[in-house]
C-alpha positions in Angstrom: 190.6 118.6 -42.3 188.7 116.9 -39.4 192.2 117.5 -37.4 192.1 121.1 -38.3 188.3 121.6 -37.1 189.2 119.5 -34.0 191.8 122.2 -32.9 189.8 125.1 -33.9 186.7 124.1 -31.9 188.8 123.0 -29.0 190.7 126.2 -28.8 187.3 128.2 -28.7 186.1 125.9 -26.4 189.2 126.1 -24.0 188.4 130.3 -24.3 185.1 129.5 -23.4 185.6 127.3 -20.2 188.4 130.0 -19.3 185.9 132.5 -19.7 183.0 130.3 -18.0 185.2 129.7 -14.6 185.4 133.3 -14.2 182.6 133.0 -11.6 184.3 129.8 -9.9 187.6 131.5 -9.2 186.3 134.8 -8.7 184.1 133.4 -6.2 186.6 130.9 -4.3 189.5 133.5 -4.2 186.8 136.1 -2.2 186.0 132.7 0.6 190.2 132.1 0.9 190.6 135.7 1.6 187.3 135.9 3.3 188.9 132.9 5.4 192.2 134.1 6.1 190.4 137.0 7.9 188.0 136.2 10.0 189.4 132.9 10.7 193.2 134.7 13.1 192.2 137.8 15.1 194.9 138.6 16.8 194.9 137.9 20.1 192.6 135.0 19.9 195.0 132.6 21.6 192.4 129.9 23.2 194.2 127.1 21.9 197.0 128.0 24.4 194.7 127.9 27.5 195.8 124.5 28.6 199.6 125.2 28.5 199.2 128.9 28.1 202.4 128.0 25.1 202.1 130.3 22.1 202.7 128.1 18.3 205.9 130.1 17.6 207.6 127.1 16.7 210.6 127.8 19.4 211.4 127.1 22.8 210.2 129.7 25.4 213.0 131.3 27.7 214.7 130.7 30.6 215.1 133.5 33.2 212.0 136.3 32.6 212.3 139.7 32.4 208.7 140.5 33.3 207.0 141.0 36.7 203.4 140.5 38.0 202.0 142.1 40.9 198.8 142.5 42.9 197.6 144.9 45.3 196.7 143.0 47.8 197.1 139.2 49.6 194.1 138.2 50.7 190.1 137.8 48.8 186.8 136.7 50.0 184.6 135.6 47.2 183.5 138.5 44.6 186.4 140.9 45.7 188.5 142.2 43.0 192.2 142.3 42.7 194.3 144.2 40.3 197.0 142.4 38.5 199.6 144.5 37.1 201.9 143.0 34.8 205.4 144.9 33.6 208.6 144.7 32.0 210.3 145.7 29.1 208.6 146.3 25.8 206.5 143.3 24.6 203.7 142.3 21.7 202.0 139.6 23.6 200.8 138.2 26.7 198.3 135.9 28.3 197.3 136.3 31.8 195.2 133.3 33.7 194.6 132.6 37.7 195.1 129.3 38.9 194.8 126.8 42.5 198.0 127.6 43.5 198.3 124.4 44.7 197.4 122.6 41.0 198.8 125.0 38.9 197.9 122.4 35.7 194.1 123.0 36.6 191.5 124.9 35.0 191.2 128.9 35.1 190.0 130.5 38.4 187.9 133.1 38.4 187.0 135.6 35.9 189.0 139.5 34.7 187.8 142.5 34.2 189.8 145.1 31.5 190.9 148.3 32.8 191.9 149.2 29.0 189.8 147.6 26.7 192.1 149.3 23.5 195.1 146.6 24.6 193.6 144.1 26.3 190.7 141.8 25.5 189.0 139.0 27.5 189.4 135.2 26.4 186.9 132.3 28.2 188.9 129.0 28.7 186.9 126.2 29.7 183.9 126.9 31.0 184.5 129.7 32.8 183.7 132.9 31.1 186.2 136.2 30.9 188.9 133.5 32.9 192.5 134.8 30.8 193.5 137.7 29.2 195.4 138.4 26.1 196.7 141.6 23.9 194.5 143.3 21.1 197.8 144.0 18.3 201.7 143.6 18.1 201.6 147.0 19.0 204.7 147.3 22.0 203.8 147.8 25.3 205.1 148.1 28.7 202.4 147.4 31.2 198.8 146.1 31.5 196.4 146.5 34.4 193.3 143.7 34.5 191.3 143.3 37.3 190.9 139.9 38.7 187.2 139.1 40.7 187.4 136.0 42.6 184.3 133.6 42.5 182.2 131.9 44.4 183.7 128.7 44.4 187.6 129.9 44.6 190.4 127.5 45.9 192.4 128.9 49.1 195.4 129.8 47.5 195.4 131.4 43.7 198.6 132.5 42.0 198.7 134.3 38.9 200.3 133.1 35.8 201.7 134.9 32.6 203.0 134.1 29.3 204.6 137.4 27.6 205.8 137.4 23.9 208.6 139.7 23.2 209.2 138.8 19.9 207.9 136.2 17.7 210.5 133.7 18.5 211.4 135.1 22.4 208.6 134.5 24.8 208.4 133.2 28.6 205.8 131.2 29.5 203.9 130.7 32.9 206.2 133.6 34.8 204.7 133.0 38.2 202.8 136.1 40.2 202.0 136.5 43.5 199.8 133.9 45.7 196.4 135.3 47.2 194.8 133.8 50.1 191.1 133.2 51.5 191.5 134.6 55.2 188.9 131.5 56.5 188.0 129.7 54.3 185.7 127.6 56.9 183.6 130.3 58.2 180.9 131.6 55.9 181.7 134.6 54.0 179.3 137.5 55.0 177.9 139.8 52.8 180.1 142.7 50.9 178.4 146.4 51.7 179.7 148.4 49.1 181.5 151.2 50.1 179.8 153.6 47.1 176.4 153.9 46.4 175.0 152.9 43.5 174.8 155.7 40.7 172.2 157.8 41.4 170.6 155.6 44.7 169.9 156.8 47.8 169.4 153.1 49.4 171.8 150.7 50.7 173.6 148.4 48.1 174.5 144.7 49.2 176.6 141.8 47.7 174.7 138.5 46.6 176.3 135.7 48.7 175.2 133.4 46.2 173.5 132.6 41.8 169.8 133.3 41.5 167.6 130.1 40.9 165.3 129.3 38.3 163.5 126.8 40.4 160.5 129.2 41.1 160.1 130.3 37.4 156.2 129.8 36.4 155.6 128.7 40.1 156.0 132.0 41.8 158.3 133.9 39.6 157.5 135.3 36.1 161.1 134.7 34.2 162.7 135.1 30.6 165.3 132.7 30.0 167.6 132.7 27.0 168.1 130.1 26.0 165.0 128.5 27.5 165.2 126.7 30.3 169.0 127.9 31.1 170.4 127.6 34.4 171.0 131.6 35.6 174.4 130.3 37.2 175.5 129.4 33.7 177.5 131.7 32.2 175.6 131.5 28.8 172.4 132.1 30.6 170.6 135.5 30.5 167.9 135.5 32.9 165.2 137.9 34.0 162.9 136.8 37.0 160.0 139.0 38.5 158.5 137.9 42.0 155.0 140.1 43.3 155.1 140.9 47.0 151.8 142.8 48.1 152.4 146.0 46.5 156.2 145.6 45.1 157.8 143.3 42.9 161.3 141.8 43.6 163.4 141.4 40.4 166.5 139.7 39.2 168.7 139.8 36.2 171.5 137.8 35.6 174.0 137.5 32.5 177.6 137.1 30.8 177.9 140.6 30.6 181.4 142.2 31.3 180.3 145.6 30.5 175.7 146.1 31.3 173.2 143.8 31.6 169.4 146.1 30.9 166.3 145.4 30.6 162.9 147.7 29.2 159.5 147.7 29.4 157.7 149.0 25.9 155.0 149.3 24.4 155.8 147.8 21.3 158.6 145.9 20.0 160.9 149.5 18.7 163.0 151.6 21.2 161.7 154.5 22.2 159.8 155.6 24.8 160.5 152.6 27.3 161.1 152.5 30.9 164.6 150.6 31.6 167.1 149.5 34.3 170.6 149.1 34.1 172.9 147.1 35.9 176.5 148.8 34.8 180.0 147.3 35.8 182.5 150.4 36.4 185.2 149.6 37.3 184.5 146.4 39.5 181.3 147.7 40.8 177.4 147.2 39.6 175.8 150.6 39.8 172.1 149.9 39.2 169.8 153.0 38.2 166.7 153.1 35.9 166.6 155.2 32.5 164.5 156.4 29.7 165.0 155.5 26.4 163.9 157.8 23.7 163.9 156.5 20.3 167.5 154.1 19.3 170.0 157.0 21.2 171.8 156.3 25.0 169.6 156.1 27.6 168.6 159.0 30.0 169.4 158.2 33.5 166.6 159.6 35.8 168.6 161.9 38.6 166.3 160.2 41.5 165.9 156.3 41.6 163.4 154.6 42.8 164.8 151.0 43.4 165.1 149.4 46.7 167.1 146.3 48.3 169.5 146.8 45.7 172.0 144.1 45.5 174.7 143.1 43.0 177.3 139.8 42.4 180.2 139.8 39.8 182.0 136.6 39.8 182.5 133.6 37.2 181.8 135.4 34.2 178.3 136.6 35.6 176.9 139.9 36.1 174.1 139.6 38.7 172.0 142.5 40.3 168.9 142.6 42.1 165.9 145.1 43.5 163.0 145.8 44.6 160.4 148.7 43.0 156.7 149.4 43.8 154.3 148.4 41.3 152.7 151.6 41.1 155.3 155.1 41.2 153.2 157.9 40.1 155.6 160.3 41.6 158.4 158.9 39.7 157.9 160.4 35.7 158.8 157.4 33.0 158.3 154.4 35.4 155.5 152.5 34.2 152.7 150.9 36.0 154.0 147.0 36.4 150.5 145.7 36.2 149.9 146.1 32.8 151.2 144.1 29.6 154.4 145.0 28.0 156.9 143.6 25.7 159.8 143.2 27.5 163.7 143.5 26.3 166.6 142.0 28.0 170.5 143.8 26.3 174.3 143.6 27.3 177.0 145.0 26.2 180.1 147.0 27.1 180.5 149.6 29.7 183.3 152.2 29.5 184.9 155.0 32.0 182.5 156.8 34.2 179.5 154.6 33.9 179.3 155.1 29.9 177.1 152.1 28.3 178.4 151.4 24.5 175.4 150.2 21.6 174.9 146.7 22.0 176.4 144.2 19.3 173.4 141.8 19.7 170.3 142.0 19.2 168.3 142.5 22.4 166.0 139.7 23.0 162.4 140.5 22.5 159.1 138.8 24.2 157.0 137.2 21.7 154.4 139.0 22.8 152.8 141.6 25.2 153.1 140.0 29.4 151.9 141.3 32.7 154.7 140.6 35.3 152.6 140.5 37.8 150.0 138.5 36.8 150.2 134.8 35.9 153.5 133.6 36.7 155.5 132.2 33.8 158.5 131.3 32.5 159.3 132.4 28.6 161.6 132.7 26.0 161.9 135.3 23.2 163.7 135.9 20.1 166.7 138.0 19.2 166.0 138.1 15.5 162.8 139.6 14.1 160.1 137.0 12.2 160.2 139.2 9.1 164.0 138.8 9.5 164.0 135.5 10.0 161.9 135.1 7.0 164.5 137.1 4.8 167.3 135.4 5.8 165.1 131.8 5.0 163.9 133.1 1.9 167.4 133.9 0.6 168.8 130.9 1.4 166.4 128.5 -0.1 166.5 131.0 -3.0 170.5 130.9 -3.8 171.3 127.9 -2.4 168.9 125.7 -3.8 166.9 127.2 -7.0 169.8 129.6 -8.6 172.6 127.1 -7.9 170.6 124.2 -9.4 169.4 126.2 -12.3 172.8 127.2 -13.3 174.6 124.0 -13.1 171.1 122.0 -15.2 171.9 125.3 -17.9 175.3 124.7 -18.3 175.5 121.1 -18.4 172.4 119.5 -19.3 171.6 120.3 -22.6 172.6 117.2 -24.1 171.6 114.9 -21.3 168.4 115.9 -22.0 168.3 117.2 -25.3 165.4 114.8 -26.4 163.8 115.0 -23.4 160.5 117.4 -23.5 158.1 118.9 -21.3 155.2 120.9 -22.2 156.9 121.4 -25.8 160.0 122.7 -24.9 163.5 120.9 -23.7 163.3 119.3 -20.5 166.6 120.9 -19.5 165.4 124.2 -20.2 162.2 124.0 -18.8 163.7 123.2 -15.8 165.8 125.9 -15.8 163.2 128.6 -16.7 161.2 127.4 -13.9 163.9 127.6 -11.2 164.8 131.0 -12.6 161.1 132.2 -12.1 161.0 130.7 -8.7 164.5 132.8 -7.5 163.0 136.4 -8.8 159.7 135.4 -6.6 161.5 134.4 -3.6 164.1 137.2 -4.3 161.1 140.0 -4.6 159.6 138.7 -1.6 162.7 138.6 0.6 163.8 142.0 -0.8 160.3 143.4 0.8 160.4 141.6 4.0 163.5 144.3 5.6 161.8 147.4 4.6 158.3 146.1 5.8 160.3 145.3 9.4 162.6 148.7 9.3 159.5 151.1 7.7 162.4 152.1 5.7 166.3 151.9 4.5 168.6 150.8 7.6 171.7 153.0 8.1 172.6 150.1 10.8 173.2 147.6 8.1 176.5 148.7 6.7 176.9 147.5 2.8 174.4 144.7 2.7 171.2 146.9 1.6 173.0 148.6 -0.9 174.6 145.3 -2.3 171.0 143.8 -2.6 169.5 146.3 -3.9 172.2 145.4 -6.8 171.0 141.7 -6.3 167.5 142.2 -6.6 168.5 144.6 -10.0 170.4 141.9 -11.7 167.9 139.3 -10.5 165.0 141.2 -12.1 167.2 142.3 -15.4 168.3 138.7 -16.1 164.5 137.2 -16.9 163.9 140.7 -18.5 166.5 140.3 -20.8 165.4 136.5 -21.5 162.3 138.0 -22.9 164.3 139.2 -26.2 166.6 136.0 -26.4 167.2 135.9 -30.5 167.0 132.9 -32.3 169.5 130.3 -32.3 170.4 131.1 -35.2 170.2 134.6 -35.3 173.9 136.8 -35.5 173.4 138.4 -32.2 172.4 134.9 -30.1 176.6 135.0 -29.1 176.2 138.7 -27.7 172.9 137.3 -26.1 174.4 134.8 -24.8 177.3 136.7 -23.2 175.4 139.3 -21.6 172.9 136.7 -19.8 175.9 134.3 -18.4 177.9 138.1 -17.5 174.3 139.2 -15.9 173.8 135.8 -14.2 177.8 135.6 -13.1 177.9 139.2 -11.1 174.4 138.4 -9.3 175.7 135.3 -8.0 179.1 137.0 -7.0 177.1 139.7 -5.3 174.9 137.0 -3.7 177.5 135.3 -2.4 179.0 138.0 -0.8 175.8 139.8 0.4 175.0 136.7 2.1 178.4 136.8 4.0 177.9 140.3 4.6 174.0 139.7 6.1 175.0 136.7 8.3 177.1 138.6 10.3 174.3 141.4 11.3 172.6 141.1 14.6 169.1 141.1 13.6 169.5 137.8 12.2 171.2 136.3 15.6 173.3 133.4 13.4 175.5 131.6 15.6 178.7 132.9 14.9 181.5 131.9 13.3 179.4 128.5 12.5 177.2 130.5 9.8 181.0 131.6 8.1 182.0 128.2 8.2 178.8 126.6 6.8 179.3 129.3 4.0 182.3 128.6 2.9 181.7 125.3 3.0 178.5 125.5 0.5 180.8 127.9 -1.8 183.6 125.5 -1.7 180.6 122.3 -2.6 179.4 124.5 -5.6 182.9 125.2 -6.9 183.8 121.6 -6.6 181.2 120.3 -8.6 181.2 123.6 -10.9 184.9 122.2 -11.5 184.7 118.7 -11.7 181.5 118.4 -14.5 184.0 121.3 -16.7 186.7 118.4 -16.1 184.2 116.1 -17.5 182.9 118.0 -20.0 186.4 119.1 -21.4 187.3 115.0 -21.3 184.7 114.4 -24.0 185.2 117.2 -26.1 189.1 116.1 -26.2 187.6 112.7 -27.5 185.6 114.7 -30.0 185.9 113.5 -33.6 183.0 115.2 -35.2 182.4 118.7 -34.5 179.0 120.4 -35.3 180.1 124.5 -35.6 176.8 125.4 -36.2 175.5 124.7 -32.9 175.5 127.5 -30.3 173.9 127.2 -26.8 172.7 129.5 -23.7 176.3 129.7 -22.0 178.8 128.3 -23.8 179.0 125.5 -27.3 178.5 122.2 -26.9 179.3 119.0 -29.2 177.6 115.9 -29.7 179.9 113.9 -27.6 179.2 115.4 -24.7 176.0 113.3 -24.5 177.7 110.6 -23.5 178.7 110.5 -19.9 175.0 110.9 -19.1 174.8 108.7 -16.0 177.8 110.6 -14.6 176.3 113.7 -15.1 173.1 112.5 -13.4 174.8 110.7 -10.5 176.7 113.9 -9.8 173.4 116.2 -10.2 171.8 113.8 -7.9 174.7 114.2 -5.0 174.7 118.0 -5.9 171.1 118.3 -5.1 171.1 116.4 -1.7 174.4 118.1 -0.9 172.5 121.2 -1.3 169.4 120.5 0.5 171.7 119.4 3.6 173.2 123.3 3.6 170.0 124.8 3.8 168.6 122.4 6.2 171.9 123.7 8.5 171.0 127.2 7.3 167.1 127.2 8.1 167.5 125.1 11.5 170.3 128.4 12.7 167.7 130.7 12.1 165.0 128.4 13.7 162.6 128.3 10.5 162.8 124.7 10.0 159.2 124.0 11.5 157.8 127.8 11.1 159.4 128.1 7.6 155.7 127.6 5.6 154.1 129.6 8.0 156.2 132.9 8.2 156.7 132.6 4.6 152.6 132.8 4.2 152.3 135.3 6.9 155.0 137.2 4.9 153.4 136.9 1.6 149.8 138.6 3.1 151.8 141.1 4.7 152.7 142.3 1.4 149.6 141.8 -0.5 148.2 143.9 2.2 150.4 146.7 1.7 150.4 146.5 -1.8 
């Protein structure tokens, strides 16, 4: 008889941890496919830099069947070259520039695409936009990159190719033609351009050499992102403004292969701002200033009213500089530059004809409201909004500390601390109620924050309102429906009980994949793909120990000898001898916890909360108080 009881219970048992790993597998098979994704664009061949040697897992050929040429022999520093490379049909290639007297050196120099649909840019080393490789398998015959030659180029360059035919038939370094400095002794003179810039009527000049920071709060009012960045860095966007009696002299610098802009505003929304672009077409930096009405293309003005403009476009760097009166009242849109402004500094990509694409960043934004010709300073700002910040820290703390804790002390600490009490009732599920509580606050206060920063829904967003909107539904159902828990005893606990774990398992599933789905916005600036990583990595943790306590818990039952059918829990049944085990349960709850807390410390210090966190959160909560 005790044999018979021992089956039945462990057969509705095994249903029930079948049933209760639905969320564990559902969730892990969404991060390996998530994974496989994001993890091989194609194209994305930087592990090849070095030997420029695609992983095929074959030996490359012999005698090539593929050409490289150039037209022309000889550079000075920021002249382009075009590289043409041809041959029968292909999938793949990987174009570099290299001392053509150490061809195992670094990358030299930086490309520009001529056809952005087959070709993309690749940074190798530390030189940014220095190879070039193919978009898809699709077949081609020819590509066309532009080569610019930097500042520091060796005498002699030769171009190098690697071109995959097949999977398992490829050639690798087919040597191109060698270019030449003229002199490299004599200084190189400055480049006149040959074109004006679009829409300006004064002289345009090459920058013989990087801007300098040196001056920044001395003499120069500068924004620097990151702060402190060296403007000859190729991860440095800089924005300096000099005063000069009744002008102002101003620089901008960034890794732009496309635009680099910048706006003066009123507030921190597009719309009605007075801006300047610096646009790469075709190998050449037309500066002109623009009008920006609301978030659509900016309206070039047809007269410009920019002097001493100037432009560089080597090592990965866009450069441009000018000079403009502080006060133009004959110039409609340009405002007056001694009065406060926000200020935002954009790139992005540029495309035939001087045609500027939406940015994929968020432009950084001053802090605050500055007068560029008053004090001199030197600032940062933020690409990610507070109130966004604030979201993204508030969900995060909420789903990755409170839910995930909740769930696991639910489900398997019932008999740990089933004589344990607090306030009257179970320890375990006092704990749980009060972590439960705690994620529909945080969740209704998060939820509140994007619409309080957008006045509104967000059709920028893509699927992430819409899937936490479902969130926040489930997350406000699932305490709702706690409310009119039956008793224990009562015939409809087990459909209770199947609707709140059901309830409970989609949120969490939603969560997770909202959360993917937010991270890779703009507005909330995560380094990227570190915040996918770091996500997986959490999901993977919770799994893992989701997975190992069901091992444990399945152990004991297995050693089960009396069975007690009467006795019906919150998520699934429990026996008696699952109380034992109790210090492995804690010691596991305790590396859960710290293994959690670790996650969000990552999370919170990307989104740069982790010593504004209380504060923001505060400011957040009067914010809606006040509205409310």
């Amino acid at each position: 008889m005790a044999v018979s009881l021992s089956l039945r219970h462990c057969n509705r048992r095994t249903g029930c941890k079948m049933d209760m790993s639905v969320f564990s597998v559902a969730v892990w098979m969404f991060v390996c496919l998530y994974a496989s994704v994001v993890g091989y664009p194609n194209g994305k061949v930087r592990e090849a830099c070095t030997s420029m040697v695609p992983c095929h897992g074959s030996s490359p050929q012999l005698s090539p069947e593929h050409t490289i040429a150039v037209n022309g022999t000889e550079f000075k520093p920021g002249d382009s070259i075009e590289v043409h490379l041809s041959g029968p049909d292909f999938e793949g290639f990987f174009i570099q520039a290299r001392d053509a007297e150490h061809l195992d050196s670094p990358a030299v120099g930086s490309f520009v695409l001529a056809d952005r649909r087959r070709s993309q840019l690749l940074t190798c080393g530390r030189t940014k936009n220095s190879a070039v490789s193919h978009t898809s398998k699709a077949k081609k015959k020819d590509i066309k990159v532009y080569w610019v030659a930097p500042g520091d180029a060796p005498k002699h360059v030769q171009f190098l190719a690697t071109v995959v035919k097949k999977y398992r038939i490829f050639w690798v370094k087919i040597p191109g033609p060698i270019v030449s400095q003229p002199d490299v002794l004599s200084p190189t003179p400055p480049l006149h351009a040959t074109t004006e810039a679009m829409s300006t009527s004064h002289p345009v000049s090459y920058i013989s050499k990087p801007f300098s920071a040196s001056s920044c709060g001395i003499m120069k009012f500068c924004v620097r992102n990151p702060t402190n960045c060296d403007p000859g860095s190729a991860s440095c966007f800089f924005l300096s403004f000099q005063q000069e009696e009744s002008s102002v002299f101003i620089e901008m610098s960034g890794p732009s292969e496309g635009y680099l802009a910048f706006a003066f505003s009123h507030d921190q929304w597009m719309g009605g701002d007075d801006a300047y672009l610096c646009v790469n077409e075709d190998h050449r930096v037309h500066v002109s200033t623009a009008r920006l009405k609301e978030r659509s293309h900016p309206l070039l003005d047809s007269e410009n009213s920019l002097e001493e403009v100037s432009w560089r476009l080597a090592d990965g760097l866009l450069q441009c500089s000018f000079r403009r009166s502080i006060h133009l009242p004959a110039y409609k849109g340009r405002f007056n530059l001694d009065t406060s402004y926000y200020i935002f500094l954009a790139n992005g990509e540029a495309g035939e004809g001087g045609l500027i694409y939406k940015h994929h960043r968020q432009p950084l934004v001053t802090n605050g409201l500055y007068n560029v010709t008053g004090l001199p300073q030197d600032i940062g700002g933020s690409r990610a909004p507070r109130l966004i910040k604030a979201h993204g820290a508030l969900m995060f703390v909420t789903w990755i500390t409170t839910v995930s804790i909740g769930v696991i002390v639910a489900r398997f600490f019932k008999p740990v601390w089933s004589h344990s009490f607090l306030l009257g009732k179970e320890l375990w599920f006092q704990v749980h109620r009060m972590l439960m509580l705690v994620t529909v606050m945080l969740t209704s206060i998060s939820f509140v924050l994007p619409f309080v920063y957008r006045g509104g829904w967000s059709q920028q967003a893509g699927f992430h309102p819409y899937l936490g909107c479902a969130v926040m539904a489930l997350t406000i159902f699932q305490p709702l429906m706690a409310g009119f828990r039956p008793s224990r005893h009562s015939p409809r606990r087990q459909l209770f009980n199947w609707f709140h774990w059901s309830t409970g398992t989609t949120a969490r599933i939603l969560a997770v994949v909202t959360m993917f789905l937010g991270m890779d916005l703009p507005a909330l600036d995560l380094p990227d793909p570190w915040d996918t990583y770091a996500m997986i990595g959490f999901v993977a943790w919770h799994v893992g120990t989701d997975v190992l306590l069901e091992i444990h818990s399945y152990c004991l039952i297995r050693k089960a000898e009396v069975i007690e059918d009467d006795r019906v829990q919150i998520l699934q049944s429990l026996t008696s001898a699952e109380a034992e085990g109790r210090l492995f349960k804690q010691i596991v709850l305790t590396i859960y916890v710290c293994g959690n807390i670790v996650f969000l410390v990552a999370f919170l210090i990307a989104t740069n909360q982790i010593l504004m966190l209380l504060a923001e959160v505060l400011e957040s909560c009067l914010t809606v108080l006040l509205l409310m």
